[in-house]
N, C-alpha and C positions, 0 to 999 in steps of 0.2 A: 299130161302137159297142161290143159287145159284147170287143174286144182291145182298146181302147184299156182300157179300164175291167180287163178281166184286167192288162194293162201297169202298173197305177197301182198294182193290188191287190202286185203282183208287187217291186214298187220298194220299195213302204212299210216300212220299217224300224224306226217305231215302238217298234209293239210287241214287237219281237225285242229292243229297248235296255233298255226295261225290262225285259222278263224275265231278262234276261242282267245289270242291275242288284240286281234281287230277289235271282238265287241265289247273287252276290258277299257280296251282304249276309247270308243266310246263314247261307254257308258260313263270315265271318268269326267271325259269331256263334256258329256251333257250336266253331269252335274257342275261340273265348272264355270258353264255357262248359267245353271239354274240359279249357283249362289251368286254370283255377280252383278245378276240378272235384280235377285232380290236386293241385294244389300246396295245398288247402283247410288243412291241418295249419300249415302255414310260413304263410300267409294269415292265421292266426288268429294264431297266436304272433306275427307283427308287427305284427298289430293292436291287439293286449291291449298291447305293450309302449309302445306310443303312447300309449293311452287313459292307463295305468299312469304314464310319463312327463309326462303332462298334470295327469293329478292331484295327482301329488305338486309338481309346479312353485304350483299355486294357494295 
């Protein structure tokens, strides 16, 4: 009884999918923060030029 129930525990993959889902997710996020992080400078100057753009349209 005691192997078949080791055998089940052994099989189960579950939990290995999510965790292996979590640290995708992440690591995508860390980089997403890394590039944002970098590029903040050029981030904001095309932001401004947008807003700036939109305002002057109104």
């Amino acid at each position: 009884m005691m192997m078949v129930q080791w055998m089940k525990f052994r099989l189960n993959r579950k939990g290995q999918t999510v965790v292996e889902y979590a640290l995708i997710v992440a690591l995508i996020a860390i980089a997403l923060i890394a590039t944002v992080t970098a590029f903040r400078a050029e981030l904001l100057r095309i932001w401004q030029n947008m807003v700036d753009a939109l305002a002057g349209g109104v």
